[in-house]
NUTORKOL-699180 format. One record per atom (N, C-alpha, C, CB): x, y, z. Coordinates in steps of 0.2 Angstrom, whole numbers, plus 5000, padded with zeros to 4 digits. Last residue first. Glycine has a CB too. Layout:
XYZ
...
END
This chain:
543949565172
544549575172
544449645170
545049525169
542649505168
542849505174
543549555175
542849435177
542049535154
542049585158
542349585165
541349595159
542549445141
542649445148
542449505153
543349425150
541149455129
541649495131
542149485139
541249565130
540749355115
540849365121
541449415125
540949305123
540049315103
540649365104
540349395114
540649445096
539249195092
538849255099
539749255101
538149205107
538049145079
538549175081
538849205087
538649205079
537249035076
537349085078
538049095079
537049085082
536148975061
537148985064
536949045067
538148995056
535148875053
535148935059
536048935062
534448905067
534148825041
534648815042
534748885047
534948795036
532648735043
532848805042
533648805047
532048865046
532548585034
532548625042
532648675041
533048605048
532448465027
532048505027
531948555034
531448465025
533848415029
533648445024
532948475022
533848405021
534848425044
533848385042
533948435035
532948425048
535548475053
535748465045
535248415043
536548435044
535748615059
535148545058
535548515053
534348565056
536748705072
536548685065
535948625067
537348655059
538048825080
537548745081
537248755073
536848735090
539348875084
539048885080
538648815083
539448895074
540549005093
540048915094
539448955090
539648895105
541749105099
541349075094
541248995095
541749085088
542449225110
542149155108
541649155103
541849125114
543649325117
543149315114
543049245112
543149355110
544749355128
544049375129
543549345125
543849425128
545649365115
545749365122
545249375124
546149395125
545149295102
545749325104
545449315111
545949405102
544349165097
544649205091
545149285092
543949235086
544548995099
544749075100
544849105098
544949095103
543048895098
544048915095
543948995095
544148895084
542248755102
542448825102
543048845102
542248845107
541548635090
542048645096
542348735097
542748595095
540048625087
540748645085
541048645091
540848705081
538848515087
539048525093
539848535090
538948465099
537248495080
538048465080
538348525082
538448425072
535548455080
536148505080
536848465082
535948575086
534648365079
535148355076
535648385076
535048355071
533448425085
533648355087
534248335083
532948295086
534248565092
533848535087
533848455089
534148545081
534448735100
534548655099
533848625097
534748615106
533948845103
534448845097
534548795094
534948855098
532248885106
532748855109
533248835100
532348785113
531449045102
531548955102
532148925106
531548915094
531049185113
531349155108
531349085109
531949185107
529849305113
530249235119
530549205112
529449165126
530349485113
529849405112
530249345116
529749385102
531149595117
530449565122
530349485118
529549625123
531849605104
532249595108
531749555114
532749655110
530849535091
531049595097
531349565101
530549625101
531849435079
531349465080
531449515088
530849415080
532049475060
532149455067
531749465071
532649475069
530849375048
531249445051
531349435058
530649525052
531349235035
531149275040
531149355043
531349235044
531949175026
531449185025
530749235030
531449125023
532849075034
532549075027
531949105028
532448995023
533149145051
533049095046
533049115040
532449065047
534449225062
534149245055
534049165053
534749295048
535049295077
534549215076
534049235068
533849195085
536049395085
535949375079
535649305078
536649385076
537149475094
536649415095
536249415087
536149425102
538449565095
537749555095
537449515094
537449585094
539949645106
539449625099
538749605101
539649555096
539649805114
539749745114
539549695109
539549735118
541249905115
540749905111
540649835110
540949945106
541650005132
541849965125
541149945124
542449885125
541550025147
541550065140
541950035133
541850125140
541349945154
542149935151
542249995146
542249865146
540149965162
540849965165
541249935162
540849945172
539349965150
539350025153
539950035161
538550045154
539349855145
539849905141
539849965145
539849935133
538749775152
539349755153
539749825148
539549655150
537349825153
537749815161
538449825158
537649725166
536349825145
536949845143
537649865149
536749905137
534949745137
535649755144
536349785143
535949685146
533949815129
534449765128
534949795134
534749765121
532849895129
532549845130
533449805131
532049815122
533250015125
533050005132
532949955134
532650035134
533249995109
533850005113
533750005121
534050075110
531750025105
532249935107
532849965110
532649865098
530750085114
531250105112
531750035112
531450165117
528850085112
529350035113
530150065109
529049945110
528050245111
528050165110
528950135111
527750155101
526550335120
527250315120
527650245116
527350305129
525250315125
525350315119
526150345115
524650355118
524350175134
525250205132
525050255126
525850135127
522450195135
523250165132
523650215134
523350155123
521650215149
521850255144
522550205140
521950335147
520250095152
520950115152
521350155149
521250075152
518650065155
519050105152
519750125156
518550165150
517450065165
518249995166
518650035160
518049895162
516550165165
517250155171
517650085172
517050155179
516150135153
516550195153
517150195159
515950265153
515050045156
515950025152
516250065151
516049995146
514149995168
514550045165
515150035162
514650095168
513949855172
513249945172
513749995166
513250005185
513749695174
514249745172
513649825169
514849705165
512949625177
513549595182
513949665178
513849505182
511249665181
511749635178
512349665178
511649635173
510049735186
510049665186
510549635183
509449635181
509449895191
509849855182
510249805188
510549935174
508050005193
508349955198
508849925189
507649895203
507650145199
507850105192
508250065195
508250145185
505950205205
506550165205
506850155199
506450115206
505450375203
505050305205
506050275207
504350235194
505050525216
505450485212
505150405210
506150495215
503450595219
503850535225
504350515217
503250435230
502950745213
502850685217
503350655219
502450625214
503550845205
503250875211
502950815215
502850925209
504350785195
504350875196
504350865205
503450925191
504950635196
504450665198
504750745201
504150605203
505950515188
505950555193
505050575192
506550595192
507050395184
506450395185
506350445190
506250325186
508250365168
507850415174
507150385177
507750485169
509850355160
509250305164
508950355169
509750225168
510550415149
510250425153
509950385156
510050465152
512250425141
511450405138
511150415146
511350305135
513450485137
512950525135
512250485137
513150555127
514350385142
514150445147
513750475144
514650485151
513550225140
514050285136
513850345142
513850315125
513450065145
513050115143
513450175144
512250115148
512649885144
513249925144
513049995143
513849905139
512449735153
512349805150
512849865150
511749835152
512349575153
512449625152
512449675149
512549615151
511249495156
512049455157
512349505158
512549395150
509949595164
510249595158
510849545159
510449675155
508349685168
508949635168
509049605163
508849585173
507649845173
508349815167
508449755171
509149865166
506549945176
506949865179
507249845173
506349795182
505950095184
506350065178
506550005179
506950085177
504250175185
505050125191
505050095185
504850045200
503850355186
503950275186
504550215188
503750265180
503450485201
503650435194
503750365194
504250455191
501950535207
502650495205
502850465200
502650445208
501050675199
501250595202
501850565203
500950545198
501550785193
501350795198
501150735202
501050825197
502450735182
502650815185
502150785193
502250915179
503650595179
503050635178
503050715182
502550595181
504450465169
504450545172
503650555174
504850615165
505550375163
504950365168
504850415172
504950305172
506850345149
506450405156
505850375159
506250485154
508250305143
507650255145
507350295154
508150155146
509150375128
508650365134
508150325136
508450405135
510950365120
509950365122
509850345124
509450355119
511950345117
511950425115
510950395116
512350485104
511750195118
512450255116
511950305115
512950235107
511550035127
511450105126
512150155124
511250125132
511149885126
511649935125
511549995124
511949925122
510949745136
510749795134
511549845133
510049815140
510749555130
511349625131
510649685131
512049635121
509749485134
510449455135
510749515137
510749425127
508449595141
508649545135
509249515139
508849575127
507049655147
507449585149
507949555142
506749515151
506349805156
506749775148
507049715149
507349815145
505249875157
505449855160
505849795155
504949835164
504350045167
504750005160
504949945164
505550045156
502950105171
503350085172
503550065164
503250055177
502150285170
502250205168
502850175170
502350205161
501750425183
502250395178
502150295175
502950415182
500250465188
500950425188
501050405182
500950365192
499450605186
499350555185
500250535185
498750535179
499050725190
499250705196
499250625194
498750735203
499450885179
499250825181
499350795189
499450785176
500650845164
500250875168
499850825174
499850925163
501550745158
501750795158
501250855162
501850795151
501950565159
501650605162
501750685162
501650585167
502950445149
502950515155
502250535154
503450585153
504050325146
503650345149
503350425154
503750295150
505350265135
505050335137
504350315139
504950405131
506750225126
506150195127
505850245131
506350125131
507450315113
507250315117
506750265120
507150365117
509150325102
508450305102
508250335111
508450215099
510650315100
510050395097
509350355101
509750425084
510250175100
510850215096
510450285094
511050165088
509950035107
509850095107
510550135105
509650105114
509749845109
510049925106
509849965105
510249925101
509449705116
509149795115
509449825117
508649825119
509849535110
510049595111
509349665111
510549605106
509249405112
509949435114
510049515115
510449415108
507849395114
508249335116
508849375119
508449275110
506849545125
507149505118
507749435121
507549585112
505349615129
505749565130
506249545124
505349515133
504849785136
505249755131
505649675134
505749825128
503449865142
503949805143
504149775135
503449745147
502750015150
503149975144
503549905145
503550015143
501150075153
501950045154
502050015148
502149985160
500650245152
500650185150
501250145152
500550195145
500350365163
500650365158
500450255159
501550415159
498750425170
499250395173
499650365165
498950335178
498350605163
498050525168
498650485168
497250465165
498750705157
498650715164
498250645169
498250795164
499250665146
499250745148
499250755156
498550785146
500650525145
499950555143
499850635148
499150495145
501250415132
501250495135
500650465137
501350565130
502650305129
501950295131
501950385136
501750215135
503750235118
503350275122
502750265123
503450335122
505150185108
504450165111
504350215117
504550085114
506050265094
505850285100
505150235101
505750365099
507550275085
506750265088
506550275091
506550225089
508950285083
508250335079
507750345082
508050325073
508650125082
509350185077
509050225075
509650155069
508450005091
508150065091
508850125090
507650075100
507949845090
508649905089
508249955086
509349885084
507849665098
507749745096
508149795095
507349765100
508049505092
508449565095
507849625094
509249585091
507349385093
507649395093
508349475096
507349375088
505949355097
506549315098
507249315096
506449275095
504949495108
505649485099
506149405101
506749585099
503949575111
504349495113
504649515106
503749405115
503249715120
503749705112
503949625117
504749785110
501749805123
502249745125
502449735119
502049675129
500949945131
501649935124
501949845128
502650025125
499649995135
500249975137
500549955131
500249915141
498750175133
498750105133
499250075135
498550075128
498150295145
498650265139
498650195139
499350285139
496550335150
497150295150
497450295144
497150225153
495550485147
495850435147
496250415150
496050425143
495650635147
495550595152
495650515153
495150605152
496750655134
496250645137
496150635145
495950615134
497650605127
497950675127
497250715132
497950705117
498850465128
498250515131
498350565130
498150515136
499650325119
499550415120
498850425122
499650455114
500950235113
500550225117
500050305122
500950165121
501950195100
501750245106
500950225107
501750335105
503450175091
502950145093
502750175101
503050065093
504350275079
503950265084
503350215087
503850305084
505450345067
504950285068
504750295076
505150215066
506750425066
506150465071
505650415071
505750535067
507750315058
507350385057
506850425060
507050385051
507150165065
507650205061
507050255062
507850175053
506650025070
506650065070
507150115069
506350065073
506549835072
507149885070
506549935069
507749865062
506449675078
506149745076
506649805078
505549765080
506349495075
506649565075
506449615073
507149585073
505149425078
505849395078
506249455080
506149365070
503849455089
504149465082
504849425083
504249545080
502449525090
502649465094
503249465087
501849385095
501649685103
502049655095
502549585096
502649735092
500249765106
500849715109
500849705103
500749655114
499449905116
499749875109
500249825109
500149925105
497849915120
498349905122
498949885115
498249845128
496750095117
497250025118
497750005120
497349995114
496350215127
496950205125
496850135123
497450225130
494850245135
495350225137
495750225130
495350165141
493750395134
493950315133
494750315135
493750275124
493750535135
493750495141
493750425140
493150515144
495150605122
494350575127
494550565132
493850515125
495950545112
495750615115
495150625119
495750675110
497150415113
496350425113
496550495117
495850345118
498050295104
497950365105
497150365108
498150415097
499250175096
498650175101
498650245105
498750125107
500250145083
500250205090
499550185091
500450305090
501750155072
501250095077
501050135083
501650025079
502350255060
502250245067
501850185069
502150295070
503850345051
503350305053
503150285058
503350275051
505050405050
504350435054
503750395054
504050505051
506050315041
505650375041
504850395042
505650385035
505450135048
505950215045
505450275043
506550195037
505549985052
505150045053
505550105052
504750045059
505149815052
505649865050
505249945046
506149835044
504949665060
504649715057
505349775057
504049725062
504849475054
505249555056
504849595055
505849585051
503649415056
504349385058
504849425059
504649335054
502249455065
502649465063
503349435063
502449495062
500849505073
501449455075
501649445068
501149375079
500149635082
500549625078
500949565078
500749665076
498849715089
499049665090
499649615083
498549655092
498049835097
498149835093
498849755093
498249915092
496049885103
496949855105
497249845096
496949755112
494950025100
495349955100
496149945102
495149935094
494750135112
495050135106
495250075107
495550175104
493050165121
493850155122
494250135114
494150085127
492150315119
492250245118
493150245117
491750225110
491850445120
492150405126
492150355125
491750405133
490750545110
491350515113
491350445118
491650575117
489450595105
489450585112
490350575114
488950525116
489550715094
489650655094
489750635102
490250645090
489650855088
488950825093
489050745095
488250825088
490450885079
490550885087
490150875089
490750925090
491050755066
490450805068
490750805077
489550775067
492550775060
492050735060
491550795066
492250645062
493150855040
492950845049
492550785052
492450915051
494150765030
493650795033
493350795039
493250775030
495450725030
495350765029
494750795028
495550775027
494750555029
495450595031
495150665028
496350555027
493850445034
493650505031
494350555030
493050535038
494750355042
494350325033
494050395029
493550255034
495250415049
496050395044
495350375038
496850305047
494950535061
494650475057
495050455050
493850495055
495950595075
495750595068
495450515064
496550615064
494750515090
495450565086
495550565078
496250535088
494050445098
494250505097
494750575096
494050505097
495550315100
495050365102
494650435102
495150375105
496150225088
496150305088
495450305092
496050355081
497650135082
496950115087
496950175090
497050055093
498650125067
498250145074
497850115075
497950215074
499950095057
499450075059
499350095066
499550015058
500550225044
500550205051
499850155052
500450275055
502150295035
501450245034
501250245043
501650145030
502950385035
502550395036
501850355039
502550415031
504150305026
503750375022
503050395025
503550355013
503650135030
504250185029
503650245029
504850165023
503749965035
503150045037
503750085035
502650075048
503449775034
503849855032
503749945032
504049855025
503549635038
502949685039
503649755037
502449685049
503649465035
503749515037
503449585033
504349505036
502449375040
503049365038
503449405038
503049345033
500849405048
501549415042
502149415043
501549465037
499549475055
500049425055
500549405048
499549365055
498649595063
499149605057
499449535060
499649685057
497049675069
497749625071
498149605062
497449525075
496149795080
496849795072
497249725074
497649875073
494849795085
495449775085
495949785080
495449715087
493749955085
493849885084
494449875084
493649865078
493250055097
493350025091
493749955092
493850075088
491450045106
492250025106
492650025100
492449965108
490250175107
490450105105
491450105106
490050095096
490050325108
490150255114
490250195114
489750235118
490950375095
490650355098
490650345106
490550295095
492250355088
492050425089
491550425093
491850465082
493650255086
493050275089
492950335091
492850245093
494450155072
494250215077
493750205081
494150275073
495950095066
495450085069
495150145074
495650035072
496950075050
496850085056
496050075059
497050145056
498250095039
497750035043
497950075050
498049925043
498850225029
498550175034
498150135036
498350185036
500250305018
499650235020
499650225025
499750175018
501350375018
500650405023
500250355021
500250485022
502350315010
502250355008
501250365010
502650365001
501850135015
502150165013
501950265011
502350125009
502049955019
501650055020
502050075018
501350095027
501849785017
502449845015
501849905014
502949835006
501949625020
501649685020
502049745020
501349685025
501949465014
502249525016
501949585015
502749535013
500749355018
501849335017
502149395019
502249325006
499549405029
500149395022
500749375024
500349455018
498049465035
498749385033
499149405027
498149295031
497149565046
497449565040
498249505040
497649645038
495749635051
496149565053
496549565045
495549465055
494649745061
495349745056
495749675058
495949815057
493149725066
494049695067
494249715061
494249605067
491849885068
492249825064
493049795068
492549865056
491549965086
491749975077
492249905076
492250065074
490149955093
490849925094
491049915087
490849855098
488750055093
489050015094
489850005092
488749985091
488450195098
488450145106
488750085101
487550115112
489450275083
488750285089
489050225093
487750255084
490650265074
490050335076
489550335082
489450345070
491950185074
491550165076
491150245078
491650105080
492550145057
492650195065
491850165068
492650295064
494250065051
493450045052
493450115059
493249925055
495350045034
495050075039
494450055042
494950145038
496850085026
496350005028
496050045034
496849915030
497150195012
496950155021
496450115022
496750215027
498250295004
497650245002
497550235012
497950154996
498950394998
498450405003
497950355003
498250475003
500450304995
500150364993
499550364999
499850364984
500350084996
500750194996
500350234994
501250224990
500449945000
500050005000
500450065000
499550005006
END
């Protein structure tokens, strides 16, 4: 689906508007296409369920569950204000094998009323959000916000994203994100808040393998209720001094952020490197010329085909199962020569040389 097409049902009066039930291999929104679900009524809207293989929302596209709020099958035409309201907004429900969401696209449960908010849950392998995409959960009413549950067998990654749940002034929505291995955050936000009001903050609650945070946030805020309570458990999480973990309250009781795993911050295991390098001449002893002042020979181990090596490395042994054993011949007063060898024809042929200096005398 592209351009301004929409899969749509509302509900006007006391009855409970249409199921949206949709099956495919593959689904692909695009440039402001919708599937969606309303109620303008006292009746309920209807469910939204989506099953497929994999699911793709870019340029806009969105699937909702709308409390009175914009009508997606009438779009740009008003709808009447004599309408009683208060019907809750259907739930919304997506099982899919990937999903992948960019450019501003969104999956949101909204209600401007006194109905409640759906709930929105998504059953998936992997979900990727990009480019401002969003999955939300929103009161702008008297309402509740609905809940956000994400299960991923896989991973979730938020490049840009953002899962939230707002509302004006009744109790913010919670959030739970489960995945097998990994919840990445890159710029992104998991978010619950309460921005007026005396209604509490949502709780969060994230269980994967890895959690990783870079440059984004996972808040549970409110102004005039308490805030919400964070629970990370994780083998492992890791997280950049730019990212924030928060649960507070303007003007109520702060909530909790409680994180479940054996490593919190990888910024305070950080070691600065050397950045000084290895002088070989400091490396080599030079005890014996610096009380003869003289010049000492040198040591020398060249194969076929080889580079020497640092004076630190650990070196082989000289002897072979064949080496032969020269008898040592003097070549002046102080000095010595011993040579060893292989004489394996498939061996890397090796003569050392080594010049001894007596230092005792």
């Amino acid at each position: 689906m592209s351009g301004k097409t929409a899969i749509a049902t509302t509900s006007f009066s006391d009855g409970g508007g249409g199921k949206i039930d949709i099956r495919a291999g593959r689904i692909e929104l695009g440039d402001s296409a919708v599937i969606s679900s309303g109620a303008e009524g006292m009746g309920a809207g209807g469910d939204v369920v989506i099953s497929a293989e994999t699911m793709i929302l870019n340029d806009g596209a969105t699937v909702s569950g709308q409390s009175e709020g914009e009508n997606f099958f009438v779009r740009d035409a008003p709808v009447p204000d004599d309408l009683p309201g208060g019907g809750n907004a259907g739930n919304l429900r997506l099982q899919v094998g990937s999903l992948s969401m960019s450019g501003r696209a969104q999956v949101s449960s909204a209600t401007n009323g006194i109905g409640d908010g759906g709930d929105l849950s998504i059953a998936t392998m992997s979900l990727q959000l990009e480019d401002d995409s969003r999955i939300s959960a929103v009161s702008r009413g008297a309402g509740l916000a609905g809940t956000i549950e994400v299960n991923a067998d896989d991973d979730v990654q938020l490049l840009g994203g953002s899962i939230t749940t707002a509302a004006d002034s009744s109790d913010g929505g919670n959030i739970v994100v489960n995945a097998t291995t990994l919840v990445y955050l890159l710029g992104g936000e998991i978010s619950t808040a309460v921005s007026d009001g005396d209604g509490d903050g949502g709780n969060i609650t994230i269980d994967p393998v890895f959690v990783v945070l870079n440059n984004s946030n996972i808040v549970a805020n409110a102004r005039g209720g308490d805030g919400g309570n964070i629970l990370i458990v994780a083998d492992a999480f890791f997280i950049d001094e730019n990212s924030v973990i928060d649960a507070s309250s303007e003007l109520g009781i702060d909530g909790t952020v409680i994180i479940r795993a054996p490593s919190e911050d990888v910024t305070a295991s950080l070691v600065a490197l050397p950045t000084g390098f290895l002088v070989p001449t400091e490396l080599v002893s030079r005890a014996c010329e610096t009380r003869t002042r003289a010049e000492l020979s040198s040591l020398v181990v060249a194969g076929r085909e080889s580079a020497p090596s640092m004076p630190d490395d650990l070196h082989p042994s000289l002897m072979t199962r064949t080496a032969r054993a020269v008898p040592p011949v003097a070549l002046r007063r102080g000095y010595w020569r011993v040579t060893s060898g292989s004489e394996s024809a498939n061996s890397t042929a090796v003569e050392v040389v080594m010049l001894k200096l007596d230092c005792s005398g």
